[in-house]
C-alpha positions as CSV (number, residue, x, y, z in Angstrom):
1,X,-19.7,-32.0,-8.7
2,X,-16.3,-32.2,-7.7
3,X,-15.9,-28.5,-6.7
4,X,-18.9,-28.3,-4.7
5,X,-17.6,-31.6,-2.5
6,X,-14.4,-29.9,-2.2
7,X,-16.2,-26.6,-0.9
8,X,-18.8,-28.2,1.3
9,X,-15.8,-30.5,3.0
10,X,-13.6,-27.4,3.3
11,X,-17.0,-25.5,4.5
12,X,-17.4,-27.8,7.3
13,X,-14.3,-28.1,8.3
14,X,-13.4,-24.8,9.2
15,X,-17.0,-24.4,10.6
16,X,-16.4,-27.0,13.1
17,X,-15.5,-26.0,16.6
18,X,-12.0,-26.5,17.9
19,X,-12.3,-30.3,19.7
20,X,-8.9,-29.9,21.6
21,X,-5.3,-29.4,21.1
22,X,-2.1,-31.4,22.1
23,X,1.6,-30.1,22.4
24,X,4.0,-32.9,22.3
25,X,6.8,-33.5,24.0
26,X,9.7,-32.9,21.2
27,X,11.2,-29.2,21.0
28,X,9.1,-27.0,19.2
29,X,11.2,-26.8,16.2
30,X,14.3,-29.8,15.0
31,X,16.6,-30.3,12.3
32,X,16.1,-32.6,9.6
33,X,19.2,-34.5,10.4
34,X,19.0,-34.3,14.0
35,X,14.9,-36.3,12.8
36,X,16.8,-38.6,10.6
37,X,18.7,-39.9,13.7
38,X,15.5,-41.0,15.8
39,X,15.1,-37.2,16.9
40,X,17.7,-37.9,20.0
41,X,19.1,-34.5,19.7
42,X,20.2,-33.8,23.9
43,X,23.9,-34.9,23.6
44,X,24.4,-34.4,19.7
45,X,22.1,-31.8,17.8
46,X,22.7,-29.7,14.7
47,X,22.5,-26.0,13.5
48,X,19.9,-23.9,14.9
49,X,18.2,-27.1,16.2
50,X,21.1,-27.2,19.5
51,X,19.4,-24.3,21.0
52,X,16.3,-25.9,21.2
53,X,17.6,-29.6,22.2
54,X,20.9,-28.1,24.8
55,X,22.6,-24.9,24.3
56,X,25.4,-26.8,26.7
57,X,26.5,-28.3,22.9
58,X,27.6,-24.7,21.5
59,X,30.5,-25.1,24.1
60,X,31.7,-27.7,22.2
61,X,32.1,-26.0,18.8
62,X,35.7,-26.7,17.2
63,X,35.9,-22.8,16.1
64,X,34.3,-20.1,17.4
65,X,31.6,-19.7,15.1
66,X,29.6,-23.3,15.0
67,X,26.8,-22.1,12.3
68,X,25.8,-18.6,10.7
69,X,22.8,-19.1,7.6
70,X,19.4,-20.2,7.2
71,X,17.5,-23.2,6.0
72,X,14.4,-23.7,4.6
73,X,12.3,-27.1,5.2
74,X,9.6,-28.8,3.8
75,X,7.6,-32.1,4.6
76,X,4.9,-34.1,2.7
77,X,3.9,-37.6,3.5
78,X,3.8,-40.7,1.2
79,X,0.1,-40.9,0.6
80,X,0.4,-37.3,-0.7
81,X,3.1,-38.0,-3.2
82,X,1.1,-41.3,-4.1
83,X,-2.0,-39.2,-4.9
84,X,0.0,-36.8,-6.7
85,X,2.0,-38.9,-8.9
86,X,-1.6,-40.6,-9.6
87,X,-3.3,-38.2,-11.0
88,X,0.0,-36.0,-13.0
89,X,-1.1,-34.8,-16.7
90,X,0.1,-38.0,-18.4
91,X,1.5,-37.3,-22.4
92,X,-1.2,-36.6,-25.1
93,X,-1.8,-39.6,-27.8
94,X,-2.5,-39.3,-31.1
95,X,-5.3,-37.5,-32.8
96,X,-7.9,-39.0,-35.0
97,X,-11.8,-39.2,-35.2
98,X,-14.7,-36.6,-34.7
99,X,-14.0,-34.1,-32.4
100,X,-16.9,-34.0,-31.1
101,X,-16.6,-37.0,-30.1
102,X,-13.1,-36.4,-28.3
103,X,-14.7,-33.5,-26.4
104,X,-17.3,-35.2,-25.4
105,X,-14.8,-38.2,-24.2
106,X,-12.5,-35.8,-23.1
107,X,-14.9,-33.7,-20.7
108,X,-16.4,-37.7,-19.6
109,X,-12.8,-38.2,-18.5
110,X,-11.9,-34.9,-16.4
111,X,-14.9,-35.3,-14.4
112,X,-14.6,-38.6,-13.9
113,X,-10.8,-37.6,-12.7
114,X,-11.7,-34.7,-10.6
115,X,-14.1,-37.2,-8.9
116,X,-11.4,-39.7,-8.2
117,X,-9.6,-37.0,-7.0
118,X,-11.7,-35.5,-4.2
119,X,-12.2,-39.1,-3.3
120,X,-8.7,-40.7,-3.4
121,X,-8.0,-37.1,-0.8
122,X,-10.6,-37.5,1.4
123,X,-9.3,-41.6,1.8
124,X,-5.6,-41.0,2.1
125,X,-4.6,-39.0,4.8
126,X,-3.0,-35.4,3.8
127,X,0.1,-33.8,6.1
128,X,2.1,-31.2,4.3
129,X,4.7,-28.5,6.2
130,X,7.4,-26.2,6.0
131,X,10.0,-24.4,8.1
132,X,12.3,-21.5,8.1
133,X,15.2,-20.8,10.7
134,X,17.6,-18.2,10.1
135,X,20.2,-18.4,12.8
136,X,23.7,-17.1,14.4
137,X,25.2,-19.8,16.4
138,X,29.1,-19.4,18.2
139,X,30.7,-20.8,21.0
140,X,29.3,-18.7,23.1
141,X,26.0,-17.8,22.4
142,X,23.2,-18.4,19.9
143,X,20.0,-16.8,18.4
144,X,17.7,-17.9,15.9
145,X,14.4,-16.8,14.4
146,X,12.5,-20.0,13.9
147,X,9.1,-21.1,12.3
148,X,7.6,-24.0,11.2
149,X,4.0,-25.3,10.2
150,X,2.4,-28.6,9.4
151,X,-1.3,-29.0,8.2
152,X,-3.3,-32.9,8.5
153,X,-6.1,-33.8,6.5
154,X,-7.8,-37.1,7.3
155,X,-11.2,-38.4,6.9
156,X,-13.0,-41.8,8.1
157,X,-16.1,-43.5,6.5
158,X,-17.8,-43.6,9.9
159,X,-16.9,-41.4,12.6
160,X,-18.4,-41.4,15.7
161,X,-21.9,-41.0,14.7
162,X,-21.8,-43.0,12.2
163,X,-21.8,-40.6,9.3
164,X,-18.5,-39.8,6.8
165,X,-16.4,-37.5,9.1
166,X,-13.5,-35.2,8.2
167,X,-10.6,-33.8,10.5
168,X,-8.1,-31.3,10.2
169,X,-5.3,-30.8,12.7
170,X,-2.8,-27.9,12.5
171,X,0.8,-27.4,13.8
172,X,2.2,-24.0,14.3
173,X,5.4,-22.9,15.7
174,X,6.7,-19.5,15.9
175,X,9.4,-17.3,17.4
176,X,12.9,-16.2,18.4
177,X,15.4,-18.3,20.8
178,X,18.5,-17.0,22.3
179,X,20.3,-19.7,23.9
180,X,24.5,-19.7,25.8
181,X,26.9,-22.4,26.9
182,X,27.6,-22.6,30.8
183,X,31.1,-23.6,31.2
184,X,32.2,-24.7,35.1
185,X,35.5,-24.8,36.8
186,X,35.3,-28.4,35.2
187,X,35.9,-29.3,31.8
188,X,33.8,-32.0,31.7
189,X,30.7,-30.0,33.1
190,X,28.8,-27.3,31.1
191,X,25.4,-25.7,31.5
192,X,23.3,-24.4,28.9
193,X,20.6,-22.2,29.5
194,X,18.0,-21.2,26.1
195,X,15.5,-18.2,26.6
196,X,13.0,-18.0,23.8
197,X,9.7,-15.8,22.9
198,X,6.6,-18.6,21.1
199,X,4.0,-18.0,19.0
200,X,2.0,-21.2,18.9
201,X,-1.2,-22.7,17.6
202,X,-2.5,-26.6,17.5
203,X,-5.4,-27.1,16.2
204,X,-8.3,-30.2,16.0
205,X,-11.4,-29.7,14.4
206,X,-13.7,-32.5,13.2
207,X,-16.9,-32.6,11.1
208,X,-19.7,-34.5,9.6
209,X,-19.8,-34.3,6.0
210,X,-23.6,-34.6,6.1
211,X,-24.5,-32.1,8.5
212,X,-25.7,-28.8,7.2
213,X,-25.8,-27.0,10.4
214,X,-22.0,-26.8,10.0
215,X,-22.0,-25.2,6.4
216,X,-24.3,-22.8,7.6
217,X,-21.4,-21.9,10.4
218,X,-19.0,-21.4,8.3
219,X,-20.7,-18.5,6.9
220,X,-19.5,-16.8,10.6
221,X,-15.8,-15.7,9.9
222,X,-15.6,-16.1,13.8
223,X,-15.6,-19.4,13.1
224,X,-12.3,-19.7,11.8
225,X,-10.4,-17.4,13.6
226,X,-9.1,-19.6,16.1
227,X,-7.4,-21.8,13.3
228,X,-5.3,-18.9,12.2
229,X,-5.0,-17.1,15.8
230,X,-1.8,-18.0,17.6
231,X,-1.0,-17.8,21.6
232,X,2.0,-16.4,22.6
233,X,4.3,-16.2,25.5
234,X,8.4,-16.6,27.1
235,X,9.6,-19.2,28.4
236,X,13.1,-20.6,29.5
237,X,14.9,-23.9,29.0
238,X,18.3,-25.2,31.3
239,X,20.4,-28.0,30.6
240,X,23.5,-29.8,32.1
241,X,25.8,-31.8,29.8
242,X,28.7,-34.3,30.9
243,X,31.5,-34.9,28.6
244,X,34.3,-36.7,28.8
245,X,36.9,-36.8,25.8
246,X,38.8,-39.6,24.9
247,X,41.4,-39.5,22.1
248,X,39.2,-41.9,20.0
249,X,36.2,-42.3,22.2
250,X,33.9,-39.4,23.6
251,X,31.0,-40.0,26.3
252,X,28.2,-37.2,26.8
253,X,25.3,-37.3,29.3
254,X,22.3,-34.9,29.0
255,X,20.0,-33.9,31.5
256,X,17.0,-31.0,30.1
257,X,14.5,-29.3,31.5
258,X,12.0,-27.6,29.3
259,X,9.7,-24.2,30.0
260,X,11.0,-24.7,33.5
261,X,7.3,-23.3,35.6
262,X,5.3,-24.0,32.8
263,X,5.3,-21.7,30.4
264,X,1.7,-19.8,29.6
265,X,0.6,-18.5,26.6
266,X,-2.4,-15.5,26.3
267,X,-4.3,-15.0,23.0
268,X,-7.3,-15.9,20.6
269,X,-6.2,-19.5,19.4
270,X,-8.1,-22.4,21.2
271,X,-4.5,-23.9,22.4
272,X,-2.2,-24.2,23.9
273,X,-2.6,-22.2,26.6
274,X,0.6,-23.7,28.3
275,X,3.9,-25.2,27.7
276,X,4.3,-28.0,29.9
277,X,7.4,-28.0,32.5
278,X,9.0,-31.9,31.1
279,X,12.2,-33.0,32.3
280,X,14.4,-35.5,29.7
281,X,18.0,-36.7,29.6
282,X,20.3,-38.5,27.3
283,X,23.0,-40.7,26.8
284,X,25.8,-40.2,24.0
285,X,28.8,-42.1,22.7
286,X,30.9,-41.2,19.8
287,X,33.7,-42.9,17.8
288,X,35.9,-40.8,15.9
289,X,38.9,-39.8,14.2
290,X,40.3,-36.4,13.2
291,X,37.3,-36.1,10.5
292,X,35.0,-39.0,10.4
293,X,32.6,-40.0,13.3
294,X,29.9,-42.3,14.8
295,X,27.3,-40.9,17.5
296,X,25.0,-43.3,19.1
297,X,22.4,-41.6,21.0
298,X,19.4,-42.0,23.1
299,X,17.0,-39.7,24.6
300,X,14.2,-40.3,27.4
301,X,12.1,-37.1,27.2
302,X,8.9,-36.1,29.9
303,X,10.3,-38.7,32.1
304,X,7.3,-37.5,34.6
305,X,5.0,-37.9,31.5
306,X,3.8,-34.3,32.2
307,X,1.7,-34.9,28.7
308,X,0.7,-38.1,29.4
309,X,1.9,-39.8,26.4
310,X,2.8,-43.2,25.5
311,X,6.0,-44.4,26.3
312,X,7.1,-44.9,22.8
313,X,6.3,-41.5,21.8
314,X,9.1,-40.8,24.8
315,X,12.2,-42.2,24.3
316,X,14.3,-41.7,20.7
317,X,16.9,-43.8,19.2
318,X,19.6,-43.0,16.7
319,X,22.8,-43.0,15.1
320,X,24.6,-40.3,13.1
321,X,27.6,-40.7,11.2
322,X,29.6,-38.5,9.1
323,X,32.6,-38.5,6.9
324,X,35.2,-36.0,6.1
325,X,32.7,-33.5,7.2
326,X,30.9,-33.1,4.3
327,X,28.7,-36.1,4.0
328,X,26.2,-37.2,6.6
329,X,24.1,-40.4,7.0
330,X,21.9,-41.3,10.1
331,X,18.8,-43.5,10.7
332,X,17.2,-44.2,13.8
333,X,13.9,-45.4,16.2
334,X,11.0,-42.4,15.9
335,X,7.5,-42.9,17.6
336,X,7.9,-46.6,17.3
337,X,9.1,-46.0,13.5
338,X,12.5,-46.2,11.9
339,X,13.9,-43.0,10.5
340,X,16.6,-42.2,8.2
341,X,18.1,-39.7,6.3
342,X,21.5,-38.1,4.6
343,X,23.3,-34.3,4.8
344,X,25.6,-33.2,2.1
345,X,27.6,-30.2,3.0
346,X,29.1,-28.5,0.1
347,X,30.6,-25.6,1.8
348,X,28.0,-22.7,1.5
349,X,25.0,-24.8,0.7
350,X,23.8,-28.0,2.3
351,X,21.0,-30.2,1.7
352,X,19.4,-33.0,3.4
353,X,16.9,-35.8,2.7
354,X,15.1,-37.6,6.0
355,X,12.3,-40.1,5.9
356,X,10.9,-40.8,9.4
357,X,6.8,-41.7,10.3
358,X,4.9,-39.4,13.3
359,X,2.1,-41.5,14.3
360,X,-0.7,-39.2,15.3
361,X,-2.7,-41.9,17.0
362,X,-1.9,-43.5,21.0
363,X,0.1,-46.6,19.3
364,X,2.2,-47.4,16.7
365,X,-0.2,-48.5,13.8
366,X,-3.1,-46.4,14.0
367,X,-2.9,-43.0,12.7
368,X,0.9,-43.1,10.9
369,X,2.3,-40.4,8.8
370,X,4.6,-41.3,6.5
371,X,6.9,-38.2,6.0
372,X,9.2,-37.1,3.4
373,X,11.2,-33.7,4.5
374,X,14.2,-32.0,2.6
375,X,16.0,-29.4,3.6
376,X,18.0,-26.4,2.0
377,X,20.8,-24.6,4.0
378,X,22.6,-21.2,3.2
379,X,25.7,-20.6,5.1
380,X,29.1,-21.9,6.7
């Protein structure tokens, strides 16, 4: 019973026809830390993650080389771990009476769990991801090969016909960004300028759990290929940053505009089919000795609200700190959420933790995702 549920949901969801797909207005791939800190990333971003927030920030690097490695990420929300902690093998008890009767008990009690199972899923919403970057980042230029993909499952009791409906959206990033610093006659101007090539796909595809006509579409593997099909394209980024140094006090303005004359994508996959032209800036101020410092930061991104988007989905909040180098805290105002999150650097290997909720619906409170990501860094 609980396998065929599982196959006729997964049947009709990858039958169902594309409904739409939305690119947001956050860069197309960010840092864990850089999350952790309310995702306000224009005047202070980290690793790979600066070339897709403002390549002005390589300038800025203390040594030549500002990052050279790779880091791995992956994301699962809270009502995923839930679930899963639910239902972990618990320890064996003791033996004793007719085994007949314990199989018979036994086989009673893993149907009745594979049952809860399908059920507690299709109830809880399901958003799981990863990401790779592997990146070369100086003072004077940057690259990176980036990629990054998240998968939601959600279902409702009533959708909008009134039967059980199920939805699945997908994320998918992919590509190569080569960004370099701009420096000016004056110090306290820099340009930044970020080239890249994208590979994207976002998906939304809805079904009714009770309509047959969809399983029977599902047996058409033409179906499905725009959930694995990707658009792709180049497109160009430009920044301006403004920084002026004080011996214990440093403040940075940020002004970014992102795939400056929109930029298209051609291919097989449903959407996008463009990369909106969005225009953001930022405001920075850091405290700091010769090793420890505080960033506040806050970012107004679209400010023509080229993806028409709530406003709280457009302006990020947050504040990094960091100690000796080595040690990292932030936390922060996401999507209407607050984030937070840690970095420990231990020379050739650092790992963060963030927490921070993306709220898939048009306020805060409707569709939120709960989100767990760590991450796993190689290099120096």
């Amino acid at each position: 019973m609980a396998r065929s549920s599982v196959a006729i949901a997964l049947g009709m969801i990858l039958g169902a026809q594309a409904a739409h797909a939305k690119k947001t207005v956050e860069p197309v791939y960010q840092d864990p830390f850089d999350l952790a800190a309310g995702g306000a990333s224009l005047t202070r971003a980290s690793k790979e993650g600066t070339l897709f927030s403002n390549p002005a920030l390589l300038h800025l690097a203390s040594g030549f080389i500002r990052w050279i490695g790779s880091s791995t990420t992956l994301t699962i929300n809270k009502e995923s771990v839930n679930t899963a902690r639910k239902f972990l093998p618990k320890s064996a008890g003791g033996s004793g009476g007719a085994s007949s009767s314990n199989s018979s008990t036994t086989d009673s009690s893993t149907t009745n769990s594979s049952t809860e199972i399908v059920n507690d899923v299709l109830k809880n919403p399901v958003r799981v991801g990863w990401g790779e970057a592997i990146s070369l980042l100086t003072r004077r230029v940057g690259g990176a090969f980036f990629s990054r993909f998240e998968l939601d499952l959600g279902a409702h009791e009533y959708g909008p016909a009134g039967l059980p409906q199920i939805e699945l959206q997908t994320e998918s990033y992919n590509g190569f960004a080569l960004g370099a610093p701009v420096p000016t006659p004056l110090s306290w101007l820099i340009f930044g300028v970020t080239a890249k090539y994208i590979m994207a796909s976002e998906e939304y595809v809805s079904a009714d759990l009770v309509d047959q006509t969809q399983v029977t579409k599902y047996s058409d593997p033409k179906m499905a290929k725009s959930l694995y099909s990707q658009n792709s394209g180049v497109g160009l980024d430009a920044a301006a940053l403004l920084f002026f140094q004080g011996s214990s006090l440093d403040l940075t303005m940020a002004a970014k505009a992102d795939d400056i004359g929109d930029t298209q994508l051609s291919g097989d996959s449903s959407g996008p089919k463009q990369l909106k032209q969005v225009t953001s800036a930022g405001l920075g101020l850091t405290l700091h000795t010769g090793a420890d410092a505080i960033h506040l930061a806050a970012d107004y991104r679209d400010i023509g609200n080229a993806y028409k988007q709530p406003l709280f989905k457009r302006i990020y909040a947050g504040t990094k700190v960091t100690l000796r180098q080595h040690l990292g805290v932030a936390a922060g105002f996401y999507q209407g959420y607050p984030s937070m999150g840690a970095e420990v650097d231990l020379f050739f290997l650092r790992l963060a933790l963030t927490a921070y909720t993306r709220e898939l619906g048009d306020h805060p409170g409707v569709a939120p995702r709960r989100m767990y990501m760590f991450s796993l860094s190689t290099g120096f």
